[in-house]
DRENDO-1510 file (C-alpha; in Angstrom, 1 decimal, always signed):
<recs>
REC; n; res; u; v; w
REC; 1; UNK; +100.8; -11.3; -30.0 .
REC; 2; UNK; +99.6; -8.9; -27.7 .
REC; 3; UNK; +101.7; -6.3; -25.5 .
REC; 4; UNK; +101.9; -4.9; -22.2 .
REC; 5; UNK; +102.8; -1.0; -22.4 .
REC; 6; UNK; +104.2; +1.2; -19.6 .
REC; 7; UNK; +102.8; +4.0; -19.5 .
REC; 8; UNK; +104.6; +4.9; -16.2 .
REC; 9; UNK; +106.5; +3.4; -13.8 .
REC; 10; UNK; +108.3; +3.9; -10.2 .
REC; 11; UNK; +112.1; +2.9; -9.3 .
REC; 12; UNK; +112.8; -0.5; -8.1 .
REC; 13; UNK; +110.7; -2.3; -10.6 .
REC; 14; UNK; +112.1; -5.1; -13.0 .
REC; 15; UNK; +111.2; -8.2; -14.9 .
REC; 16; UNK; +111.5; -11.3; -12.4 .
REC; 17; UNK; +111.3; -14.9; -11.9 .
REC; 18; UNK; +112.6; -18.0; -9.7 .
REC; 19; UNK; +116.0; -16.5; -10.7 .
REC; 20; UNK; +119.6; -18.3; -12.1 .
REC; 21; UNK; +120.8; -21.3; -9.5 .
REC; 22; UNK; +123.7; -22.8; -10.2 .
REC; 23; UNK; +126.5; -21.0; -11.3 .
REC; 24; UNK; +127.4; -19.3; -8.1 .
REC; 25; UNK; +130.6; -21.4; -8.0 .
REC; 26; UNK; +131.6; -18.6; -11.2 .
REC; 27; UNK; +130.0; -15.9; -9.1 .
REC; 28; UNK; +126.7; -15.8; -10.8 .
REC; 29; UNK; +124.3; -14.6; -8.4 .
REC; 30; UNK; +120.9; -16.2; -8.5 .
REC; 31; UNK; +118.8; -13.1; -8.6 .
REC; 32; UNK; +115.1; -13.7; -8.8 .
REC; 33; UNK; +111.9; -12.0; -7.0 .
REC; 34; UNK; +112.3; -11.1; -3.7 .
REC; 35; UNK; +109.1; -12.5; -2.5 .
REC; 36; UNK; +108.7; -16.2; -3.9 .
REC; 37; UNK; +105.4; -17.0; -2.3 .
REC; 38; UNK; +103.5; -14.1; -4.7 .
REC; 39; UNK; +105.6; -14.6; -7.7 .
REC; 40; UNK; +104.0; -18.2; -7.5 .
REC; 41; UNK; +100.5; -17.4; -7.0 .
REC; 42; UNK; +100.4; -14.5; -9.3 .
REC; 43; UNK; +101.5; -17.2; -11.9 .
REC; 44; UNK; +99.5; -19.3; -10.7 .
REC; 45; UNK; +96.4; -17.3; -10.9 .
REC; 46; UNK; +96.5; -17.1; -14.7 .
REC; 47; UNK; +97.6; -20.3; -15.4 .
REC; 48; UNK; +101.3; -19.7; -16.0 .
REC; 49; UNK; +104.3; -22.3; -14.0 .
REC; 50; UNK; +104.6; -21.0; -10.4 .
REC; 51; UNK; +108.0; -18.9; -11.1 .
REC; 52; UNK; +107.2; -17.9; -14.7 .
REC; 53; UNK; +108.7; -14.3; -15.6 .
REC; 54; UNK; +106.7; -11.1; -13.9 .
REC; 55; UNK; +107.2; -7.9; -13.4 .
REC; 56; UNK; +108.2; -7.1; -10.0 .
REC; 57; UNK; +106.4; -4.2; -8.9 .
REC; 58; UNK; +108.2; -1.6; -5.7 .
REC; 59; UNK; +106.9; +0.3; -3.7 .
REC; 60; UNK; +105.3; +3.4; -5.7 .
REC; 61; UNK; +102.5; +3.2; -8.5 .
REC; 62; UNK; +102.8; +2.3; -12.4 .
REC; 63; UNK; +99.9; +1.8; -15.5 .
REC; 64; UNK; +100.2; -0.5; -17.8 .
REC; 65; UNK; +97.9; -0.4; -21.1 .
REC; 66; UNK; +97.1; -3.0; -23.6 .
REC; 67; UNK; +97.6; -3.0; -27.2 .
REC; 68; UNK; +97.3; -5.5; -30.0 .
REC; 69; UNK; +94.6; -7.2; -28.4 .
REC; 70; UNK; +93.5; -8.1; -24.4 .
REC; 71; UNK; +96.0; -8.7; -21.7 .
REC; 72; UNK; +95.1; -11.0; -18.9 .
REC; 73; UNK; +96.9; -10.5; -16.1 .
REC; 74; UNK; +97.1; -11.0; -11.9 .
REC; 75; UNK; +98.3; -9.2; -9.0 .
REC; 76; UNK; +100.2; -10.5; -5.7 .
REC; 77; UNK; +102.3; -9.7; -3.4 .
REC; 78; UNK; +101.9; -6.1; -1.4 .
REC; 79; UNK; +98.8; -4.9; -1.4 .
REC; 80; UNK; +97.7; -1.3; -2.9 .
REC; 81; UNK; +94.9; +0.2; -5.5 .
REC; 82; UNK; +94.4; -1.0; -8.3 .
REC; 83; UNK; +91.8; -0.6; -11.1 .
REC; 84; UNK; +91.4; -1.0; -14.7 .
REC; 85; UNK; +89.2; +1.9; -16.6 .
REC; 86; UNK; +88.0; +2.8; -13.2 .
REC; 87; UNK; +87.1; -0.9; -12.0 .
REC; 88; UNK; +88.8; -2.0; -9.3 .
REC; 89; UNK; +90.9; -4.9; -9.4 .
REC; 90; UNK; +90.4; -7.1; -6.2 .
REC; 91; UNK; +93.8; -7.7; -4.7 .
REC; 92; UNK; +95.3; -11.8; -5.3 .
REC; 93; UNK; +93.5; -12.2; -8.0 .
REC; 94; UNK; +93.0; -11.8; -12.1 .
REC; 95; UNK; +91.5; -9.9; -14.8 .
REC; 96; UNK; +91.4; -9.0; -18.0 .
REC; 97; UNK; +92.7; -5.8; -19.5 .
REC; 98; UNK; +90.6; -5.2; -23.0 .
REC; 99; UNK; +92.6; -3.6; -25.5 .
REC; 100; UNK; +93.8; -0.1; -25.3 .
REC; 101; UNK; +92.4; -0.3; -21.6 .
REC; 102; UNK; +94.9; +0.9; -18.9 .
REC; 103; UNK; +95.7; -1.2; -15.5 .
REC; 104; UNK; +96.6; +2.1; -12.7 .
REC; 105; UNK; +98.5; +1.0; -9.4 .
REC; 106; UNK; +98.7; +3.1; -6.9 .
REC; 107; UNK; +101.4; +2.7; -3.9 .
REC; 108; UNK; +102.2; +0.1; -2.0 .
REC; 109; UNK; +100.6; -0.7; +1.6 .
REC; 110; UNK; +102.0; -2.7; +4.1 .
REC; 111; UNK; +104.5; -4.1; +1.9 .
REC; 112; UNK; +107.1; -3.5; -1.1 .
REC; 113; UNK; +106.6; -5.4; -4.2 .
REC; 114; UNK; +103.3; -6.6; -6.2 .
REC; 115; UNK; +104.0; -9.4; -8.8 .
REC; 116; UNK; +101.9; -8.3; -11.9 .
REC; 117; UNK; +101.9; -11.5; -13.8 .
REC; 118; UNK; +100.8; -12.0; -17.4 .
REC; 119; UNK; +99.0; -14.8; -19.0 .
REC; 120; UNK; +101.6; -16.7; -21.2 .
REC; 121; UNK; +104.8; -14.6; -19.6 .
REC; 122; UNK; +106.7; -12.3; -21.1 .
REC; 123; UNK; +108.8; -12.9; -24.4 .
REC; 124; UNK; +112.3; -12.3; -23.5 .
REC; 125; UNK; +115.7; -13.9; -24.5 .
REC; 126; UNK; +116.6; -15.8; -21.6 .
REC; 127; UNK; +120.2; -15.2; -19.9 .
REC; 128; UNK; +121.8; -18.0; -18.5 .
REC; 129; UNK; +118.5; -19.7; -17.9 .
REC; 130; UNK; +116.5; -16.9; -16.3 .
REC; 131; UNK; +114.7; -13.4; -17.8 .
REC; 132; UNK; +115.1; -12.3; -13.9 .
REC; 133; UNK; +117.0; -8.7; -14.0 .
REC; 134; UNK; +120.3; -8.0; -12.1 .
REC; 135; UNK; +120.8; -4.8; -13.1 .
REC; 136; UNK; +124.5; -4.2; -11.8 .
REC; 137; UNK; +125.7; -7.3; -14.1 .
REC; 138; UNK; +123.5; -5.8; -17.1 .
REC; 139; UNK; +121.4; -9.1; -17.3 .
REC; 140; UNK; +118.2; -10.2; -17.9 .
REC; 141; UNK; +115.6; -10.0; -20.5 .
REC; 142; UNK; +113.7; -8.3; -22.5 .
REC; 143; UNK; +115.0; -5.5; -20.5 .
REC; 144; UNK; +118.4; -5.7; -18.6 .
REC; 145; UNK; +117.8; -2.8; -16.6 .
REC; 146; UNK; +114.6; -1.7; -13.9 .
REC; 147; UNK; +111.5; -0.7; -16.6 .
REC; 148; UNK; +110.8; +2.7; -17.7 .
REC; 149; UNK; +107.9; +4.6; -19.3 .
REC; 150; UNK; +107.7; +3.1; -22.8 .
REC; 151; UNK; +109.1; -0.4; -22.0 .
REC; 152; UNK; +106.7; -3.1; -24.1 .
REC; 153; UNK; +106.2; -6.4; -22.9 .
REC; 154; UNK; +105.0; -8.7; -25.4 .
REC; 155; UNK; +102.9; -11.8; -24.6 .
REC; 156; UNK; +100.3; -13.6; -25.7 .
REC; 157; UNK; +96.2; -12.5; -26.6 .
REC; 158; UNK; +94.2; -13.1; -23.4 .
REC; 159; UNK; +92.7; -17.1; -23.5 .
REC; 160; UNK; +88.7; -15.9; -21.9 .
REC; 161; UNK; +89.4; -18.3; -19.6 .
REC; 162; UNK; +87.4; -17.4; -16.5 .
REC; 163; UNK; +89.0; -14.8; -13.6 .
REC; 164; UNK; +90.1; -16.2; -10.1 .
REC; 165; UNK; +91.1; -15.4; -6.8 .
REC; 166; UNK; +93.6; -17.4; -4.2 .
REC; 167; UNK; +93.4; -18.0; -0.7 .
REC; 168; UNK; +96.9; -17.5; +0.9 .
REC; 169; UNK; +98.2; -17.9; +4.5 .
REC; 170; UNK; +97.1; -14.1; +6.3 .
REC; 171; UNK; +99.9; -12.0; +6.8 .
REC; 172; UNK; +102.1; -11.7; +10.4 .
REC; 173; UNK; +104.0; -9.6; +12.1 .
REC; 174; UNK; +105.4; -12.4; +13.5 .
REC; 175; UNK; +109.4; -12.2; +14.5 .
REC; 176; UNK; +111.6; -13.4; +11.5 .
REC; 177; UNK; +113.3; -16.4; +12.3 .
REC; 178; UNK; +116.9; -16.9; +11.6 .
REC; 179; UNK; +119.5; -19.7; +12.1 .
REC; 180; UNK; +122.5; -18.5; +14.3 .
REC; 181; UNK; +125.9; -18.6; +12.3 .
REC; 182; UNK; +127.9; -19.5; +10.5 .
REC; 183; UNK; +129.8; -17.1; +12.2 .
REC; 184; UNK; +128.0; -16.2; +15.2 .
REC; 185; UNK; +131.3; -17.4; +17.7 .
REC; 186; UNK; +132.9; -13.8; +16.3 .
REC; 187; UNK; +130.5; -12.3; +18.3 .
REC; 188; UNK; +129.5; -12.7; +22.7 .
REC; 189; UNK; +126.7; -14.3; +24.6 .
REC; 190; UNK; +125.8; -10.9; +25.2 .
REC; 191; UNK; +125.8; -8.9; +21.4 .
REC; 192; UNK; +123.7; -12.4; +20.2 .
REC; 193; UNK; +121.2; -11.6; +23.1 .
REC; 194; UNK; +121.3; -8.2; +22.3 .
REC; 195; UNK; +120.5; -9.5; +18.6 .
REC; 196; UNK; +117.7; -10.5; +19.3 .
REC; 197; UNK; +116.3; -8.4; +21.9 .
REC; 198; UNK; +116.1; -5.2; +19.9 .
REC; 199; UNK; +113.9; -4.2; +17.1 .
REC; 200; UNK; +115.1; -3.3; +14.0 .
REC; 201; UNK; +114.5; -0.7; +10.6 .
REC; 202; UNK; +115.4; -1.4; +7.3 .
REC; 203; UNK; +117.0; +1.6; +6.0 .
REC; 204; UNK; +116.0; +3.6; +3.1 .
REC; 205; UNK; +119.4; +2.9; +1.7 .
REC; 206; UNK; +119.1; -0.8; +1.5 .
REC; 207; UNK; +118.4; -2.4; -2.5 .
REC; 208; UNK; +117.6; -5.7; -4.2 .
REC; 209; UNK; +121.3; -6.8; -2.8 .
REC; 210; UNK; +121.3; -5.8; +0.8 .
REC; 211; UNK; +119.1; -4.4; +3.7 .
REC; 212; UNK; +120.6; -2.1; +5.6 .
REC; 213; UNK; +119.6; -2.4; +8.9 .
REC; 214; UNK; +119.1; +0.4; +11.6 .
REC; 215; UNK; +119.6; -0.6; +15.7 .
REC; 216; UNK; +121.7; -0.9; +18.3 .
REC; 217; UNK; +125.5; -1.6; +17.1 .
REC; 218; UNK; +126.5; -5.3; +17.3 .
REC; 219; UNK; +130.2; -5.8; +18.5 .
REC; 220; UNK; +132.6; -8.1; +17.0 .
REC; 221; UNK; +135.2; -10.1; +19.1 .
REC; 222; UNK; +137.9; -10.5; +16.9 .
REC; 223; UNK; +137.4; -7.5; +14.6 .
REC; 224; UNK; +135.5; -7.4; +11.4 .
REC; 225; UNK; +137.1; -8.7; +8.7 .
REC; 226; UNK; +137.1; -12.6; +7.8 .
REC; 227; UNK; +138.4; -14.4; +5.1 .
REC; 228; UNK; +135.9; -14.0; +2.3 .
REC; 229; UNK; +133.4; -17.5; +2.0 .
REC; 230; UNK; +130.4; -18.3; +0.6 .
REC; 231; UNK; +126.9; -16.2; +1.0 .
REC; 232; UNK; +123.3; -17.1; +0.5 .
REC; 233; UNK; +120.2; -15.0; +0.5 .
REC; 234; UNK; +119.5; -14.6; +4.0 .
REC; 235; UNK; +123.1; -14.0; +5.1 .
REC; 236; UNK; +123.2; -11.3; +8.2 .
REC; 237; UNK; +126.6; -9.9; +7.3 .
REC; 238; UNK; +128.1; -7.5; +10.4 .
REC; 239; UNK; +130.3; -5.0; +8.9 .
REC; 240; UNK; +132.4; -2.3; +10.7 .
REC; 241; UNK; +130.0; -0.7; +11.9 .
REC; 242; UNK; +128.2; -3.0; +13.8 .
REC; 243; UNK; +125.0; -2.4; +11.8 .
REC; 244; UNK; +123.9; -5.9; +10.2 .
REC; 245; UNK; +123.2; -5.9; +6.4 .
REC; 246; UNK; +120.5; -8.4; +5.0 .
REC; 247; UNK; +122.0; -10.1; +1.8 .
REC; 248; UNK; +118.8; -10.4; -0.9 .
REC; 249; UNK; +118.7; -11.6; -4.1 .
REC; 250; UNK; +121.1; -9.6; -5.9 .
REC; 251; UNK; +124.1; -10.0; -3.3 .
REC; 252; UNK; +127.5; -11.1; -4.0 .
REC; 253; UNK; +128.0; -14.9; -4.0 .
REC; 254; UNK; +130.7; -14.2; -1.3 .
REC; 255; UNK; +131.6; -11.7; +1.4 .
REC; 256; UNK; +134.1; -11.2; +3.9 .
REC; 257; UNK; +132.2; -10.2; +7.2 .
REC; 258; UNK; +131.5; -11.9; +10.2 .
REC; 259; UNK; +127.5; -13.6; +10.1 .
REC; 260; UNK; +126.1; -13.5; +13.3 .
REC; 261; UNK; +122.9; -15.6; +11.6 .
REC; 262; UNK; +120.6; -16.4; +8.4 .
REC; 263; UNK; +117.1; -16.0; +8.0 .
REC; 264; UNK; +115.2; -18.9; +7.2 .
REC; 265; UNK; +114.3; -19.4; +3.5 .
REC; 266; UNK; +110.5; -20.1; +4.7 .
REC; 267; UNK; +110.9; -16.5; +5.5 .
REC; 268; UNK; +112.9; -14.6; +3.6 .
REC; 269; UNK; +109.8; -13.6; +1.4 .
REC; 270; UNK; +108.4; -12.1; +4.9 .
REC; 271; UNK; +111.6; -10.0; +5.0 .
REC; 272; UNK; +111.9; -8.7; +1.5 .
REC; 273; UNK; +108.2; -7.0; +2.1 .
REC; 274; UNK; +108.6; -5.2; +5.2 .
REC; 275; UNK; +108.9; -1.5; +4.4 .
REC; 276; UNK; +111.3; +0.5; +5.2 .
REC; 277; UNK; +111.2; +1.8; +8.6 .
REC; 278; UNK; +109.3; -0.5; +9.9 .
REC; 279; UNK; +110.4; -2.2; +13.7 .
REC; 280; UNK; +110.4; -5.3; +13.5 .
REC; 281; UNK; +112.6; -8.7; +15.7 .
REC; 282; UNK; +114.6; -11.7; +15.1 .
REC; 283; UNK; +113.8; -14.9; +16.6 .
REC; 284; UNK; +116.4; -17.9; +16.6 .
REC; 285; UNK; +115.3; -21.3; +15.8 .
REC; 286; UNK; +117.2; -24.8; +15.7 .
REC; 287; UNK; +118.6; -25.9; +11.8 .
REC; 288; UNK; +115.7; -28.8; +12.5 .
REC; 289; UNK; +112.8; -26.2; +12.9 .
REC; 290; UNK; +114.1; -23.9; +9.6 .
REC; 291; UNK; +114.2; -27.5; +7.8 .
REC; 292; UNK; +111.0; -28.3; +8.7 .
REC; 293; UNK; +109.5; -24.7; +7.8 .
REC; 294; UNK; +110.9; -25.0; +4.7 .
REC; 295; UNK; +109.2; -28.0; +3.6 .
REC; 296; UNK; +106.2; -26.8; +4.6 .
REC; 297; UNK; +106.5; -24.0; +2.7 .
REC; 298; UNK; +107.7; -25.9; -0.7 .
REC; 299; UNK; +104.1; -27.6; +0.1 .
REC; 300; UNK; +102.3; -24.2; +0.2 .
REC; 301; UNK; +104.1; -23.4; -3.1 .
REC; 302; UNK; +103.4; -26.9; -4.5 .
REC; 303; UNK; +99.4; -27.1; -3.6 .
REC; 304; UNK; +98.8; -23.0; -5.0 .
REC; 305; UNK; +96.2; -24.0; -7.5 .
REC; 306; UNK; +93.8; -25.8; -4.5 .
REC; 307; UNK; +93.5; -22.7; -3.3 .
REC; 308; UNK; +92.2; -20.7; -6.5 .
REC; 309; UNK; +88.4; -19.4; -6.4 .
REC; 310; UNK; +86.2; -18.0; -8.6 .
REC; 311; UNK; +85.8; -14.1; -8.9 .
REC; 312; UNK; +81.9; -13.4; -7.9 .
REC; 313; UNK; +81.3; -10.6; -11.1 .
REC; 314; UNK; +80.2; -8.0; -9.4 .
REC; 315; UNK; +80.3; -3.8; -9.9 .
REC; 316; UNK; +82.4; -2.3; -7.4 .
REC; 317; UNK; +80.7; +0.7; -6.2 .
REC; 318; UNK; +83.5; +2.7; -4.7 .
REC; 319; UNK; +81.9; +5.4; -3.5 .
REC; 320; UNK; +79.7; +3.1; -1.6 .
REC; 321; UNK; +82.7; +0.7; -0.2 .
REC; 322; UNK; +84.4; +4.6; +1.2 .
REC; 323; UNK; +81.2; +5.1; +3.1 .
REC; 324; UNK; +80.5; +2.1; +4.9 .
REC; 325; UNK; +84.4; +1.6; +5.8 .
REC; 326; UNK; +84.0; +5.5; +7.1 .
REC; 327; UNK; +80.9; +4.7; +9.4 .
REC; 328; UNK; +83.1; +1.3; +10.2 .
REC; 329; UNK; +81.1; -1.2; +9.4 .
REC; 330; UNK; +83.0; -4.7; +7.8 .
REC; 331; UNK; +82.0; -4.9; +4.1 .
REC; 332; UNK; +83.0; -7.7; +1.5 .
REC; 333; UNK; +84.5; -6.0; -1.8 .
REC; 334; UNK; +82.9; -8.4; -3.9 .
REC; 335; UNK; +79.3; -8.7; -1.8 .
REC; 336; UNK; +77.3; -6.0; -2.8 .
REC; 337; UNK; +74.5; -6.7; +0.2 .
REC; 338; UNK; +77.2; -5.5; +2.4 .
REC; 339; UNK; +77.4; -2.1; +0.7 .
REC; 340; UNK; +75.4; +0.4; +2.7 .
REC; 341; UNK; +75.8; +4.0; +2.3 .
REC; 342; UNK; +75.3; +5.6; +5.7 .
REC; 343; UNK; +73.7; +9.2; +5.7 .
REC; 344; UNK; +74.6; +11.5; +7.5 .
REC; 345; UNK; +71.7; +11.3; +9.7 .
REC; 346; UNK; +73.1; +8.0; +10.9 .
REC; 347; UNK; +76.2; +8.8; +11.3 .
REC; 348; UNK; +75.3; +12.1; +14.2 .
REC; 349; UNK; +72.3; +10.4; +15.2 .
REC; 350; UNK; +68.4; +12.1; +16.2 .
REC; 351; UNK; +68.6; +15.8; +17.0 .
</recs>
């Protein structure tokens, strides 16, 4: 077998998959990557089941080097640099990692977790069905913790088998839609309104169970606490202090604040990426429209591999890509005709 081997790594960054359903009824939270959409096409780009184990990728950079024999691997999810031996790596899409080569990440951009799959998976032991990491209830596989410099990952040699792209949806800034309640009647007309009205910040607190969001403070009629009842990912708890908390994928599988409203599973995904800090608005929709959004997002997942392409082999010239973005022209990464160098003499025009 061949091995995956960290050479270094930011916080925030564990083994993943589609995560543990089932067992909430004994208070097994699911877990699972945050973003669904590029776990499956990560997976899906090398050939592996659409939520196959990963490692989930936050915010800041990591390498990975092979050893034992070529790695083939893919990258999803929020984009940022990438390169292996100085080559860059193309973002949503695959390559191959020869051994003792190193694959550098640099930080995220515009999002917060890349899925760096692996041709084969990763060997682990899995934990009530799932390698996916909760680190607060010590499970998950082969590491039951976030990865660290010198963490190995063992998988299979790399098949050959010809690099690809995929084509997903372009990103939005579109509003995230929720579904008011189950508890929205603790709260008035007004606060709801008020809901969603304002923008909103995820806090730099927030973590793989809850985002804590920053705004205006959201009253509660009756007071705050509730008898404790089921949560799902999604769930807009509204604690004391009127500042709404995002339940992700490691929450509690019950909680005893008020929920003012749930975000739709079609875009929960959407959520889990937007940085911290970032403004961003809640839009409500009717259970009919979330239902309907959620099928046609199990059809995206379920029609990934029609939208893989072939990687045009091509030597990126960087130097060259920095100079025609700086003179603003549109280039294509992987259509070298579009590479022109501007001199300088183009740039400041005739004397």
């Amino acid at each position: 077998m061949s091995k995956l081997v960290i050479a270094s790594i930011g916080p925030a960054s564990s083994v993943q998959d589609g995560g543990r359903p089932g067992a909430q009824r004994y208070g097994l939270v699911p877990s699972g990557a945050m973003d669904r959409l590029s776990l499956a096409a990560a997976n899906t780009l090398v050939g592996n089941e659409p939520f196959t184990a990963v490692v989930e990728v936050g915010p800041f950079g990591a390498k990975f080097t092979a050893r034992s024999g070529a790695v083939r691997i893919a990258l999803a999810g929020a984009p940022r640099n990438a390169d292996i031996a100085g080559r860059a790596v193309a973002p949503d899409s695959s390559a191959t990692l020869a051994d003792g080569e190193t694959l550098t990440l640099g930080f995220a951009r515009g999002g917060s977790f890349s899925y760096l799959a692996i041709e084969g998976g990763i060997a682990g032991e899995p934990m009530f069905g799932s390698l996916a990491v909760n680190a607060r209830a010590g499970l998950g596989s082969p590491y039951p913790r976030p990865l660290q410099a010198g963490d190995e990952l063992q998988t299979k040699a790399a098949s050959g088998a010809p690099e690809r792209r995929i084509e997903l949806p372009a990103a939005t800034d579109a509003p995230i839609r929720v579904v008011f309640g189950p508890q929205d009647d603790e709260f008035a007309d007004e606060t709801k309104k008020l809901f969603l009205d304002s923008e909103w910040k995820i806090s730099a607190t927030s973590d793989r169970m809850g985002y804590r969001l920053e705004g205006p403070v959201l009253k509660h009629l009756h007071g705050h606490n509730i008898v404790s009842d089921g949560t799902v990912n999604g769930s807009l708890q509204v604690p004391g202090n009127g500042q709404p908390i995002v339940l992700m994928r490691d929450r509690g599988t019950s909680g005893g604040y008020p929920k003012i409203a749930t975000v739709i599973s079609a875009d929960f995904g959407r959520l889990a990426q937007i940085p911290a800090g970032r403004a961003f608005r809640f839009r409500a929709v009717t259970m009919a429209e979330a239902q309907t959004e959620a099928r046609k997002f199990a059809e995206l997942l379920r029609t990934l591999p029609e939208r893989l392409r072939a990687v045009e082999s091509v030597d990126l010239n960087i130097d060259a890509l920095h100079d025609a973005n700086v003179a603003g022209h549109a280039v294509n990464a992987v259509d070298a005709g579009t590479w022109h160098a501007v001199s300088m003499a183009e740039i400041t025009g005739p004397d």
